[in-house]
C-alpha positions in Angstrom: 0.0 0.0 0.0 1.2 3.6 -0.8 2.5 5.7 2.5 0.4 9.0 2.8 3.7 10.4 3.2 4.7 9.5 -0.7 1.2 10.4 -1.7 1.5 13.8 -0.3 5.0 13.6 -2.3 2.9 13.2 -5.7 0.8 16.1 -4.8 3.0 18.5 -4.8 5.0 17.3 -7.6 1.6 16.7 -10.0 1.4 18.9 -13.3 -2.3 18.6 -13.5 -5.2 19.4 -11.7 -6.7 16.1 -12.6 -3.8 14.0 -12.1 -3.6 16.2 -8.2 -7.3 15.2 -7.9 -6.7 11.5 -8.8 -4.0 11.1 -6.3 -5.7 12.8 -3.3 -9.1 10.7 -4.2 -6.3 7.6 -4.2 -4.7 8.8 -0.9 -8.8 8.5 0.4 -9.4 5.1 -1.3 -6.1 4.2 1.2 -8.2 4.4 3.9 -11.0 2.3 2.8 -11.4 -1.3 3.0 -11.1 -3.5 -0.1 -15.2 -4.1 -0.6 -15.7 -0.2 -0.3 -13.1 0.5 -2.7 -14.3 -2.0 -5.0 -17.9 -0.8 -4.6 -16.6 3.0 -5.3 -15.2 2.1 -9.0 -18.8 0.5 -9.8 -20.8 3.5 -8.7 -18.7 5.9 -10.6 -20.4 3.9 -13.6 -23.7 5.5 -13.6 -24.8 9.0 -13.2 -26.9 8.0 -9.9 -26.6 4.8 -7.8 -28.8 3.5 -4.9 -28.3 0.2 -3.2 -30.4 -1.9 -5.5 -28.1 -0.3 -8.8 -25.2 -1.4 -6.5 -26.1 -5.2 -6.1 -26.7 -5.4 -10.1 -23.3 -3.8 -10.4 -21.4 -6.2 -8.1 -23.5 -9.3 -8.1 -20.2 -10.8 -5.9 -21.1 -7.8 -3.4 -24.9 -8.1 -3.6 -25.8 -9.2 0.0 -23.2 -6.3 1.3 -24.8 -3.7 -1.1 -26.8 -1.6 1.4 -24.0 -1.5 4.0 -21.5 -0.3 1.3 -24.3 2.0 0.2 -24.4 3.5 3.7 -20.9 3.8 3.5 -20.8 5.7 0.3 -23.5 8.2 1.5 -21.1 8.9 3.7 -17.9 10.3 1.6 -17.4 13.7 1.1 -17.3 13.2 -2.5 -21.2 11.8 -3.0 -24.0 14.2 -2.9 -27.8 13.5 -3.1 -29.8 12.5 -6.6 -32.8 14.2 -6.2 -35.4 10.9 -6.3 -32.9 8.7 -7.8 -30.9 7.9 -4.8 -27.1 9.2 -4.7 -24.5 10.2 -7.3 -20.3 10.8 -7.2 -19.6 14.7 -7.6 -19.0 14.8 -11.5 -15.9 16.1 -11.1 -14.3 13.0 -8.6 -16.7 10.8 -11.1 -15.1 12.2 -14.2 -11.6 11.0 -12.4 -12.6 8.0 -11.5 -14.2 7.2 -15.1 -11.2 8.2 -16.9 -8.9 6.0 -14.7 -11.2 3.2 -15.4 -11.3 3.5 -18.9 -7.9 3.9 -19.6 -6.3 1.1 -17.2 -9.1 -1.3 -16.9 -11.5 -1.2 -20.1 -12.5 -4.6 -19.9 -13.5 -3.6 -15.9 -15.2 -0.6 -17.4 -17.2 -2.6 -20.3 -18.2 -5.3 -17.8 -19.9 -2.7 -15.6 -21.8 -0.4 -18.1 -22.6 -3.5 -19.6 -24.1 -4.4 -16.3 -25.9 -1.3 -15.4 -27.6 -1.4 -19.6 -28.6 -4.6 -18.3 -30.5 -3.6 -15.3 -31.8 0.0 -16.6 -33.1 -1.4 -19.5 -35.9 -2.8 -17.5 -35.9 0.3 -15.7 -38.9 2.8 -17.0 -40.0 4.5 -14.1 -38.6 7.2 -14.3 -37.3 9.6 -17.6 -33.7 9.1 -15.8 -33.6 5.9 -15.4 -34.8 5.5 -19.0 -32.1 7.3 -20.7 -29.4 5.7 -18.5 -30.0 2.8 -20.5 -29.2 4.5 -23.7 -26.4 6.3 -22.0 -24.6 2.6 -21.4 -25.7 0.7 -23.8 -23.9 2.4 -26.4 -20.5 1.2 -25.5 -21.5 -2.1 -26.3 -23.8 -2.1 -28.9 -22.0 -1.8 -31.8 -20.5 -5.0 -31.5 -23.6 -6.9 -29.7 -26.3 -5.2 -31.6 -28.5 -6.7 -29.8 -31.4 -4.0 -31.4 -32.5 -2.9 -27.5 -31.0 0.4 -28.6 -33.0 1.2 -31.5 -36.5 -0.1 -29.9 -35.7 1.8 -27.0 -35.3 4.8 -30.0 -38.5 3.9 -31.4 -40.2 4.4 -28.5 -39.0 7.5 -27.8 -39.8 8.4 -31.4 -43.5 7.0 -31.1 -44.2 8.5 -27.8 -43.0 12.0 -29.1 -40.2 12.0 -25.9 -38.1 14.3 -27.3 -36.5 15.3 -24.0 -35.8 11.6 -23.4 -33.7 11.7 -26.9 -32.1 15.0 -26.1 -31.1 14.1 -22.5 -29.7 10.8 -24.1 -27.9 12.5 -26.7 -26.0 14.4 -23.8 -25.2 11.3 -22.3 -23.7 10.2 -25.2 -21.8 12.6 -25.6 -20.4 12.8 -22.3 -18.9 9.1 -23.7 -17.5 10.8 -27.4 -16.0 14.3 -25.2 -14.3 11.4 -23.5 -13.2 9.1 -26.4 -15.1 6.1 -25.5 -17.0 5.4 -28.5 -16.6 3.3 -31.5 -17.5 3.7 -35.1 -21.3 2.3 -34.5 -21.6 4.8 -31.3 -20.6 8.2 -33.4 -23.2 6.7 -35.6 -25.7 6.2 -33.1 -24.8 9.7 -31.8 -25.5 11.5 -35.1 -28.2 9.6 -35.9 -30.1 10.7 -32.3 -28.9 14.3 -33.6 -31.1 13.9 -36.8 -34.3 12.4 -35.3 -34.3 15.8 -33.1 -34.1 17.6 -36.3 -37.2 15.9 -37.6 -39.1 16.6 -35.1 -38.0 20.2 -35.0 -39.3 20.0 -38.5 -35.2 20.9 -39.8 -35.7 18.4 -42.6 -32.6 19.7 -44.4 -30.4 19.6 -41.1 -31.9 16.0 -40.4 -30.7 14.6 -43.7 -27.0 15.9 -43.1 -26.7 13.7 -39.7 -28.0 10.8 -41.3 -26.2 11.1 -44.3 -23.1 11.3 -41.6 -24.5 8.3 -39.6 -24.6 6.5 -43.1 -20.5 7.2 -43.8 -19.9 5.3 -39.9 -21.8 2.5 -40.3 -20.0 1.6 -43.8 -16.7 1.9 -41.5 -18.5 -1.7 -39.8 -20.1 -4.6 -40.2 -23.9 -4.1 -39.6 -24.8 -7.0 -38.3 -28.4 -6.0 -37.3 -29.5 -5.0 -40.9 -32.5 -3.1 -38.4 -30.2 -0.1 -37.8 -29.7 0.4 -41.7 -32.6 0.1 -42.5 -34.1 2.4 -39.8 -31.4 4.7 -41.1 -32.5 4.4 -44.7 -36.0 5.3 -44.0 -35.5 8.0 -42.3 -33.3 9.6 -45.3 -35.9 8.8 -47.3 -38.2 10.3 -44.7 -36.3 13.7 -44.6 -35.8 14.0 -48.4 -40.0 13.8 -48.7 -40.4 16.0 -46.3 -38.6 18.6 -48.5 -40.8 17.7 -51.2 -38.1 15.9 -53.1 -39.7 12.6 -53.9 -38.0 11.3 -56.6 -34.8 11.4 -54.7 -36.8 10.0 -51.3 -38.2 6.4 -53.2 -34.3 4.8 -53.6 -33.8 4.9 -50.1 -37.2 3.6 -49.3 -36.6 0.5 -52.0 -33.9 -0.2 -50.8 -34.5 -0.3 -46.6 -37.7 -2.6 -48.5 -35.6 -4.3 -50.0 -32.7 -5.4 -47.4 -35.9 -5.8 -44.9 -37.5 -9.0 -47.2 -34.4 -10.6 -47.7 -32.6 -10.3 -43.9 -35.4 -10.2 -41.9 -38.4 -11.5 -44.0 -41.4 -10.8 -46.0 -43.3 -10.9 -42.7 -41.7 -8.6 -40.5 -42.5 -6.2 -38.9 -39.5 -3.7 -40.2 -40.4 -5.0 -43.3 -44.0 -3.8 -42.7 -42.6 -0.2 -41.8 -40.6 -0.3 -45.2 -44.0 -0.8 -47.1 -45.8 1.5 -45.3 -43.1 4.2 -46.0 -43.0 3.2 -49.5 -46.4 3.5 -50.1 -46.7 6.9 -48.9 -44.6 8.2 -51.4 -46.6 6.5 -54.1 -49.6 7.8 -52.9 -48.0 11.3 -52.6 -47.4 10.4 -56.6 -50.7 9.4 -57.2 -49.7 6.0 -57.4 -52.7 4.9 -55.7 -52.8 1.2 -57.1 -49.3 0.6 -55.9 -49.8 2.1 -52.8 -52.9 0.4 -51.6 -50.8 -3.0 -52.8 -48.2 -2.2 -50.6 -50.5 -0.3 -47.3 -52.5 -3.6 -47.5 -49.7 -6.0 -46.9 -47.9 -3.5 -44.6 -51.8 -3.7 -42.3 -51.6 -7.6 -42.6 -48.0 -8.0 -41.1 -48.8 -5.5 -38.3 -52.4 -7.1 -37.4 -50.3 -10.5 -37.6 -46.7 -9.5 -35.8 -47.9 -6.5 -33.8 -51.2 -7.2 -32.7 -54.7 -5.4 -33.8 -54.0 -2.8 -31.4 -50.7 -2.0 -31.8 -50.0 2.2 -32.1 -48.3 0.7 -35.9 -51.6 -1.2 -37.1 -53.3 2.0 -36.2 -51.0 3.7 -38.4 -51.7 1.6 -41.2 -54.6 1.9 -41.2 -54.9 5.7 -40.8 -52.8 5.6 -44.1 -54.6 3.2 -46.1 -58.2 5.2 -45.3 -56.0 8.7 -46.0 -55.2 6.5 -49.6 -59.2 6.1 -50.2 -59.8 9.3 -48.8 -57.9 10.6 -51.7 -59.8 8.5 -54.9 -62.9 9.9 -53.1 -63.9 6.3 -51.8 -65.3 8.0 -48.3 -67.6 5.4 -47.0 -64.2 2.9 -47.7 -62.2 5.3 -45.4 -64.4 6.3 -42.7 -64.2 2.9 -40.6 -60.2 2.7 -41.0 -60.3 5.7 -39.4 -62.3 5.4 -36.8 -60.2 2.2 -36.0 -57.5 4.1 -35.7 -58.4 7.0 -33.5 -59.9 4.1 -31.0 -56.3 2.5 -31.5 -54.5 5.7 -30.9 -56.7 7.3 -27.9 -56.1 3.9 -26.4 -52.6 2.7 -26.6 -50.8 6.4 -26.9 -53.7 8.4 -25.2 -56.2 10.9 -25.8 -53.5 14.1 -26.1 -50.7 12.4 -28.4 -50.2 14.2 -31.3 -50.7 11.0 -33.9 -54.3 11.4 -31.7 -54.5 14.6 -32.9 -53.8 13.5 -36.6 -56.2 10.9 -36.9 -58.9 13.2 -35.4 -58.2 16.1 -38.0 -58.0 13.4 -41.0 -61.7 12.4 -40.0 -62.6 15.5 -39.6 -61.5 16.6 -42.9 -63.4 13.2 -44.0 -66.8 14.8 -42.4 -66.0 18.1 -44.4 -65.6 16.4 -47.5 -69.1 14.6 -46.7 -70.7 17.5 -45.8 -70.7 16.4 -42.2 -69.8 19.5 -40.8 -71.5 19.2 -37.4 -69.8 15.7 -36.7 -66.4 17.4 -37.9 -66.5 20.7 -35.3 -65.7 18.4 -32.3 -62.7 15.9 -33.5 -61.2 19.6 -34.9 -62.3 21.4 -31.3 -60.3 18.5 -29.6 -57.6 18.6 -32.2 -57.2 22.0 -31.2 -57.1 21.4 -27.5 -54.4 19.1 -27.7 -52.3 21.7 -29.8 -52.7 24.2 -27.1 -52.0 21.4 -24.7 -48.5 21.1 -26.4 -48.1 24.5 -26.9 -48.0 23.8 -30.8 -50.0 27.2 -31.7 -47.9 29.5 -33.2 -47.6 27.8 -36.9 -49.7 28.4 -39.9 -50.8 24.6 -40.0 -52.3 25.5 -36.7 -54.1 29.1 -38.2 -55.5 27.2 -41.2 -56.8 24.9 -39.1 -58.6 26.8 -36.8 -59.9 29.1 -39.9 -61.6 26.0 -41.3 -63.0 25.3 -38.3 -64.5 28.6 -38.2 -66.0 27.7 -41.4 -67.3 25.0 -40.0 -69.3 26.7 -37.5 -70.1 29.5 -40.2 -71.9 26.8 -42.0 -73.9 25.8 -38.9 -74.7 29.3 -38.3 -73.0 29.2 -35.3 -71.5 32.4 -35.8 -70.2 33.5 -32.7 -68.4 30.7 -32.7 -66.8 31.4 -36.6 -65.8 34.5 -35.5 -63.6 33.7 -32.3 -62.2 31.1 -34.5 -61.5 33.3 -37.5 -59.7 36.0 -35.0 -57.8 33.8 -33.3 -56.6 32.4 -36.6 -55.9 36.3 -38.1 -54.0 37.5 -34.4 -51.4 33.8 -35.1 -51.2 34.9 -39.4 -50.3 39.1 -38.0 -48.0 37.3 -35.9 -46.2 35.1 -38.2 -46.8 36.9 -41.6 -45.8 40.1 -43.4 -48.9 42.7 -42.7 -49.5 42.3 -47.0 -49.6 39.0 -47.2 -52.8 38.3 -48.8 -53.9 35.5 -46.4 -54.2 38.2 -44.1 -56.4 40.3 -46.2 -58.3 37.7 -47.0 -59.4 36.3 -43.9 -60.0 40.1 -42.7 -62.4 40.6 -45.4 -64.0 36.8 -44.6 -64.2 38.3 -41.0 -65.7 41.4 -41.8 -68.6 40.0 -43.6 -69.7 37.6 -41.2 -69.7 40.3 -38.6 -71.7 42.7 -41.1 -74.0 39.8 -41.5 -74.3 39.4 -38.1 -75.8 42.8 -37.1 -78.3 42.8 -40.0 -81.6 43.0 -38.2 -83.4 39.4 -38.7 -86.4 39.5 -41.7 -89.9 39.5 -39.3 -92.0 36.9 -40.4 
């Protein structure tokens, strides 16, 4: 054992303020017996620790886990987790970590590897959710397991941006520190360009993936999921910019790769046709989409379940398909499916629960139903303001045909609130001249004129 005496020696005689901080926190770890010490390297590992974390940490240790826990609370160097338990000060962490890493990466693999393990069934909380991403990473690229992308998808389906944005960070905590492979720079861009997506930064999205697409040729994909994932979602930010012809390719080809690695009945190969089709349809293509939605709603009904949040997207796509030849009475029960598959499995505020409401409203418009389509667009709105998502010209338009709505159930009191709340949001986001403006000023004006007019005595 090192003498405090020598210690003290290296102290003084350290160039750095991190190698001074590793030898003091060494000159404390001196003092402590073998089990705490050995406990101490494991909880540097995640960003919080509690005895339970411990024990999955140090299955050798387990049945000493909430003494040594009790003795960690203790050092001057662990603070509280607010609900999570405890956590090392990052900065003594960050020492600890780096030691790890660089003398004993096997040690260091072994114990993220542990803690992905044990997070990964860990949901209760958004912390404890993203820790899994956060170690998971360091491993993935040559397990590829797939945990890492599902646990992705979810984010993505439940709209949980701040989960992917609070994993990104963790990640690259791990590439500031030059812990990641090929696969996890990937992974790290590719996190980068979902947030993009959903910031509606199409053109920014396309340039991380593009980037994830150069690492992943520097491996062996042995998951063919995480290309095709990838693929889709260039294809995915080239429609979105309206570029179609350019968007297909990738969509073939994630299709394609899907059949032959994974099968005709999976269900990645189900999200390839249902991505595929959607372009078609966007063409016009409707006989070659409605081939390709129908099989897509077969493999989710048979893989996923009836009820899964992806069968309720397939069919919200195939009645959007009919919706478009004008085949109503065809559409209108696909929908309703999936609204009762959305409001139940992602809730009643999600915002593909707000889709599918406005796409059956817009179905009761185009039927003349306008009474049946004021309250799935009244709820549509709610859950906008609910998220905040108001101050866009989707949202205006919206609210200005719901006005019309009412307008044509001479409910006009009712038309006019909508029409000025959609005029303050255009003032807000438009130049004063722009002729939306003008015209929905004029639209405004005349229903209030006709409003006043004194009502014809019988």
């Amino acid at each position: 054992m090192v003498s405090i005496e020598e210690l003290l020696k290296r102290v003084q005689q350290a160039e750095t303020e991190t190698e001074r901080q590793w030898i003091l926190l060494e000159l404390q770890m001196s003092q402590m017996s073998e089990d705490l010490v050995s406990m101490l390297w494991a909880a540097a590992i995640p960003h919080f620790f509690d005895a339970n974390i411990l024990a999955a940490l140090k299955p050798e240790l387990a049945e000493q886990a909430e003494r040594l826990y009790e003795d960690l609370k203790s050092l001057t160097f662990v603070e509280e987790f607010p609900n999570q338990g405890y956590n090392i000060h990052e900065l003594t962490r960050n020492v600890l970590l780096n030691k790890l890493w660089r003398d004993d990466r096997e040690e260091f693999l072994r114990l993220s590897q542990r803690a992905a393990d044990y997070f990964f069934e860990e949901k209760t909380s958004s912390e404890k959710d993203v820790e899994f991403c956060y170690h998971e990473i360091l491993s993935e690229g040559k397990a590829q397991t797939g945990k890492l992308l599902d646990r992705t998808i979810d984010w993505w389906t439940y709209y949980q941006v701040d989960r992917m944005q609070a994993a990104l960070q963790g990640v690259l905590e791990h590439e500031r520190a030059d812990r990641l492979d090929s696969f996890g720079k990937g992974f790290s861009l590719y996190l980068q360009g979902l947030i993009e997506i959903r910031s509606g930064n199409y053109a920014e999205a396309e340039s991380f993936f593009i980037r994830v697409e150069s690492f992943y040729k520097k491996i062996e994909l042995q998951n063919p999921r995480y290309l095709t994932t990838l693929l889709r979602d260039l294809g995915i930010s080239k429609k979105n910019q309206g570029d179609y012809n350019s968007s297909i390719p990738f969509c073939e080809k994630a299709l394609a790769i899907s059949e032959e690695q994974l099968g005709e009945n999976h269900p990645d190969t189900g999200s390839s046709l249902n991505n595929l089709a959607g372009l078609y349809n966007a063409q016009g293509k409707y006989e070659e989409a409605k081939r390709l939605y129908l099989r897509a709603l077969k493999i989710c009904e048979e893989q996923l379940g009836e009820n899964h949040p992806n069968t309720g997207s397939s069919l919200n796509n195939l009645a959007g398909l009919y919706k478009a030849q004008g085949k109503y009475e065809e559409a209108k029960p696909l929908y309703l499916r999936a609204l009762k598959i959305y409001e139940e499995q992602l809730g009643e505020n999600h915002p593909d629960t707000a889709t599918s409401l406005n796409d059956l409203a817009v179905l009761y418009q185009k039927q003349e139903q306008y009474s049946d389509a004021i309250p799935l667009l009244e709820r549509w709105k709610n859950i906008k303001r609910e998220r905040q998502e108001t101050r866009n010209t989707e949202y205006a338009d919206r609210i200005c045909t719901l006005g019309k709505l009412y307008e044509k159930c001479q409910q006009f009191s009712e038309a006019v609130a909508n029409y000025e709340d959609a005029l303050s949001i255009f003032k807000f986001l438009l130049d004063s001249k722009n002729p939306r403006i003008r015209v929905l000023q004029a639209e405004l004006n005349r229903l209030k004129k006709t409003m006043k007019k004194p009502k014809r005595k019988s």
